[in-house]
C-alpha positions in Angstrom: 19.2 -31.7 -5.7 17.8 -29.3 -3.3 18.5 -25.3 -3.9 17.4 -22.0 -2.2 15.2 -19.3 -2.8 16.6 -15.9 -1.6 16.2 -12.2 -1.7 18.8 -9.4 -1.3 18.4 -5.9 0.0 20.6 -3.8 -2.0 22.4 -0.5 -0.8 20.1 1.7 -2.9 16.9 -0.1 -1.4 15.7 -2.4 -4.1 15.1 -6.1 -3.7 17.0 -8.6 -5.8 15.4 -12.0 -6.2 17.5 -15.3 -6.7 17.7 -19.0 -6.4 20.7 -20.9 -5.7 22.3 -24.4 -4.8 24.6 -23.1 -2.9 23.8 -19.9 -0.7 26.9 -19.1 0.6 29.0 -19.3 -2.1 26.0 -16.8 -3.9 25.8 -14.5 -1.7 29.7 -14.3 -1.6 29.5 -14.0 -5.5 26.9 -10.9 -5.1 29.2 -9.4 -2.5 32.4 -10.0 -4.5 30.3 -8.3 -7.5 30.3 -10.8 -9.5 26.6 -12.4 -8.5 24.8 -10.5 -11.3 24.6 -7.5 -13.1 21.8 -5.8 -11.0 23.8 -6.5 -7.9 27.4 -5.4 -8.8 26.2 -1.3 -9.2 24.4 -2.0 -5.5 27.0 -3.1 -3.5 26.6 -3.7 -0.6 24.1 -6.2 -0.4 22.3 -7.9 2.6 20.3 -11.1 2.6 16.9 -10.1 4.1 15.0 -13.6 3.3 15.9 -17.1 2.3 14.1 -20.7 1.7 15.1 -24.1 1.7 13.7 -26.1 -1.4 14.0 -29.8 -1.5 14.3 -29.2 -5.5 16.3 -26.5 -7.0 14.0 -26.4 -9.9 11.0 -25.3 -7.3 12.9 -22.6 -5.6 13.9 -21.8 -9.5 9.8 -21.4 -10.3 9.2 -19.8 -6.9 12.2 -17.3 -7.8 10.3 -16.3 -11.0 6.7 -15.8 -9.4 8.2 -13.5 -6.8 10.3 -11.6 -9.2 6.8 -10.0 -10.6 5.4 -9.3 -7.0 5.6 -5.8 -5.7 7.7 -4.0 -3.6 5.2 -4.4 -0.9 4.5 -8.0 -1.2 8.3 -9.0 -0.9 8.3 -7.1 1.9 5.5 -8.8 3.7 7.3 -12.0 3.0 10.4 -10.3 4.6 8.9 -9.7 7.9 7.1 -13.0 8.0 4.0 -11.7 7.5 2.4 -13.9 5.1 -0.9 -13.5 5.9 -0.7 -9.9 4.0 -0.5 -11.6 0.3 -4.0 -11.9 -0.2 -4.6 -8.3 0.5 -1.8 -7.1 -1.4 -2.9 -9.4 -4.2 -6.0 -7.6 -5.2 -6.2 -5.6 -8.2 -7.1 -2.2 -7.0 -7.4 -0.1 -10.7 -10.7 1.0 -12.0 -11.2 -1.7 -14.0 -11.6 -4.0 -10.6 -15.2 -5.2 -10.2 -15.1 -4.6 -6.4 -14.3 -1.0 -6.7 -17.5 -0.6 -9.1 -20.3 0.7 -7.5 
C-alpha cells in the first residue's frame, strides 16, 4: 500500500515530520487538532513538503531518519535543494578529524 512522507510548518516555526496513507485526510486531522500532540498547541499548520512512497512502510523509515535531521537540513529539503545534505551532514565539533590541524 503506498503512503506519504510529509512535513508541517507549524505557527510557532518548528517542523513536524509525519507519514501517512492518506494525506488529506492527515493534514485535515492536524488542522482539526487532532493529528498529534505536537501539532494541536501549533495550530495553524501548513504543509511545506510531501513525498509519494510506493510503500507506506518506506515513507514510515524515511519519516524516522528525517525526524533526527536538523533544522537546517529539513529545510534544504524544503526548498528543493538537495544537493546541501552532504554539507549539512558533516560533523563540525572538535572532535571532527577535518577540523584538526
Amino acid at each position: 500500500m503506498a503512503g506519504y512522507l510529509y512535513i508541517l510548518e507549524c505557527s510557532d516555526g518548528t517542523f513536524y515530520t509525519g507519514s501517512t496513507k492518506n494525506l488529506e485526510i492527515r493534514l485535515g486531522q492536524h488542522q482539526s487538532g487532532v493529528g498529534a500532540n505536537y501539532t494541536k498547541t501549533r495550530l495553524p499548520v501548513k504543509l511545506v513538503f510531501h513525498q509519494y512512497f510506493m510503500n507506506i512502510a518506506d515513507a514510515f523509515l524515511y519519516e524516522k531518519k528525517i525526524q533526527k535531521w536538523s533544522r537546517a537540513k529539513k529545510k534544504a529539503i524544503i526548498e528543493n535543494q538537495w544537493e546541501l545534505l552532504p554539507a549539512l551532514s558533516e560533523c563540525k565539533n572538535d572532535t571532527n578529524f577535518r577540523n584538526k590541524e
